[in-house]
N, C-alpha and C positions, 0 to 999 in steps of 0.2 A: 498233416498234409498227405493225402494221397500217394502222390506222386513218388517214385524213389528219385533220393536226393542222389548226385551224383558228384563225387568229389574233387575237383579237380583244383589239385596243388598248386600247379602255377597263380590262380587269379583267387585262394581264400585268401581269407583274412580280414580282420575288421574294416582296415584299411581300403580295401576295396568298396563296401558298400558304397553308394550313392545316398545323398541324404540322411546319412546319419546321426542319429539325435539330433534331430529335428520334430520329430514326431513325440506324444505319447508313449512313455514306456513300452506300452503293453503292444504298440503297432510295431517300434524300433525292433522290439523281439522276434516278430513275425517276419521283419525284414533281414534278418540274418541269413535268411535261405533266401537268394536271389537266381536271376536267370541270365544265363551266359551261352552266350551263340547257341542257344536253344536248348542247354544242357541246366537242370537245378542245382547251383551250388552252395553249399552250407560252408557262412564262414565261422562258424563255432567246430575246432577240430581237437581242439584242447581244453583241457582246465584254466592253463593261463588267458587261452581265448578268454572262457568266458570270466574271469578276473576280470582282464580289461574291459570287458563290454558295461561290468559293474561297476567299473572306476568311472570309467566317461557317460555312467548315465549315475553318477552323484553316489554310489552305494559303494564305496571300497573295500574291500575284505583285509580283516585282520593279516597281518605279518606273520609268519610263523606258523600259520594254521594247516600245523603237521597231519593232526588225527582226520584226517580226510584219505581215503584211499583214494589210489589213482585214475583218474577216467569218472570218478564217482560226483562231481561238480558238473561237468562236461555231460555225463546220461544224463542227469537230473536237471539240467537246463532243458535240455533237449524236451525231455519228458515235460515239462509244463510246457514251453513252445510251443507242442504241439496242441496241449491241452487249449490255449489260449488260443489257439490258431479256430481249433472246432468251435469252440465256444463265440469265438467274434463272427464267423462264417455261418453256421445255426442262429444266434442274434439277428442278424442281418436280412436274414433271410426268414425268420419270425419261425424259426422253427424250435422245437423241443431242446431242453439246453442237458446234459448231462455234466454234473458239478461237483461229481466224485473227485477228479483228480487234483481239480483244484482247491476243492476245502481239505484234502489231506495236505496240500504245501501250507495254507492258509494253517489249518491247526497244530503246524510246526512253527510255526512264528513266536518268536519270544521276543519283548522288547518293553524299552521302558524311556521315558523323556529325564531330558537333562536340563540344565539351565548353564550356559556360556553367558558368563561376562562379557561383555564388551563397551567401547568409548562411551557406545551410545546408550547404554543400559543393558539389558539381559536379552540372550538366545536362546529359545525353545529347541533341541533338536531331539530327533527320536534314535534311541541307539539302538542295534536286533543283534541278538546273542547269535555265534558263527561257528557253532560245536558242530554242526552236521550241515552236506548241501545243501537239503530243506530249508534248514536255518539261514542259510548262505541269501537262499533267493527268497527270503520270505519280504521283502521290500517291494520284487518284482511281480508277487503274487498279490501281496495286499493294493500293488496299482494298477492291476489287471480286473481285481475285485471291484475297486473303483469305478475304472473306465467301463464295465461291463454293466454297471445300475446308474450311472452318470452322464455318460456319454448320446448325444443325440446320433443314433443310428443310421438317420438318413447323409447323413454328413462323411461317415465312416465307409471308406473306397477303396474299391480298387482299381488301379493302374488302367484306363483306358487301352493301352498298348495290349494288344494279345500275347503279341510275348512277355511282358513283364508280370511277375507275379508279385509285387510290392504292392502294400496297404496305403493309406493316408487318411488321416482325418481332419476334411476341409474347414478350416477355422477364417476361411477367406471374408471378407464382408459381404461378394456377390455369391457367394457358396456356389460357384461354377466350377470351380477347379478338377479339373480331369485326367491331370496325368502327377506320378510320384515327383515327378521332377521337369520343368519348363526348361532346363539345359540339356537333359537327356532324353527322355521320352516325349516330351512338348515337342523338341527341337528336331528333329527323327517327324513325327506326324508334320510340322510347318516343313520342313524340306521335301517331305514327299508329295502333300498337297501341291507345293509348287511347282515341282516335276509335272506331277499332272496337269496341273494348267496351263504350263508349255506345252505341253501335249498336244493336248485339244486344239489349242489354239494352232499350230503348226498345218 
């Protein structure tokens, strides 16, 4: 992203995003920098941030997983982020893709499938080795890799609102959908249409 992100303590945090994990991995990412009374706020400020972000988007990090220097989870999130961020916005926009930063996360990726018992028979799951951040996030870069050769592009938005800088990717049935969120940004444009129409009318 362009822009300098601007940090403001009182409102990060995962918790604040709107719409969270609801989207595609690879969008949710993008949505971590949002926009607050017209300032960019990044709610990945920590490691533990982004621990959590890969908890509640299905990827949990090992316990214990001492041999990681501090801050070094947290750059390296950031740093694909952004990479992802250019790569969906050039996509979009049919322009030339530069795929360096993300086939170096992509070629840290270690991982291997399992088989889980369970009532009903066997569970296929894929485990990825979590010895460096690379490794950490290589879940989030192989679903990025996905959505990036998978993904129908016209469908992949952003945010009607000019103030808001969240993605979304319209899986609607009438593929209309034009705002991140119909409680927030939907509700914000319906209220202010209607102001104007008493307007007028007056």
């Amino acid at each position: 992203m362009s822009e300098k992100v601007t940090v403001l303590h009182e409102v990060t945090g995962l918790q604040d995003l709107p719409n969270r994990f609801t989207e595609h991995p690879a969008i949710q990412m993008l949505n971590t920098v949002s926009a607050v009374d017209g300032e960019l706020v990044d709610a990945l400020q920590s490691d533990s941030d982004v621990r959590q972000w890969l908890a509640q988007a299905g990827w949990p990090v090992e316990k214990g997983l001492s041999s990681l220097k501090p801050a070094s989870l947290l750059h390296a999130a950031r740093t694909l982020r952004e990479a992802i961020r250019t790569l969906i916005e050039r996509r979009k926009a049919e322009k030339r893709l530069e795929l360096s930063t993300l086939n170096e996360f992509l070629s840290e990726s270690r991982s291997h499938l399992e088989l889980i018992p369970e009532k009903a028979g066997l569970r296929l799951v894929r485990r990825w080795k979590q010895r460096t951040a690379e490794e950490v996030l290589a879940p989030l870069a192989e679903a990025a890799a996905e959505f990036l050769t998978t993904a129908n592009f016209e469908l992949v938005r952003r945010c009607e609102n000019e103030e808001c800088v969240l993605w979304f990717y319209d899986q609607t049935k009438s593929h209309r959908r034009r705002w991140c969120s119909m409680a927030t940004c939907g509700n914000r444009h319906k209220v202010a249409a209607f102001r104007r129409r008493r307007q007028n009318a007056e």
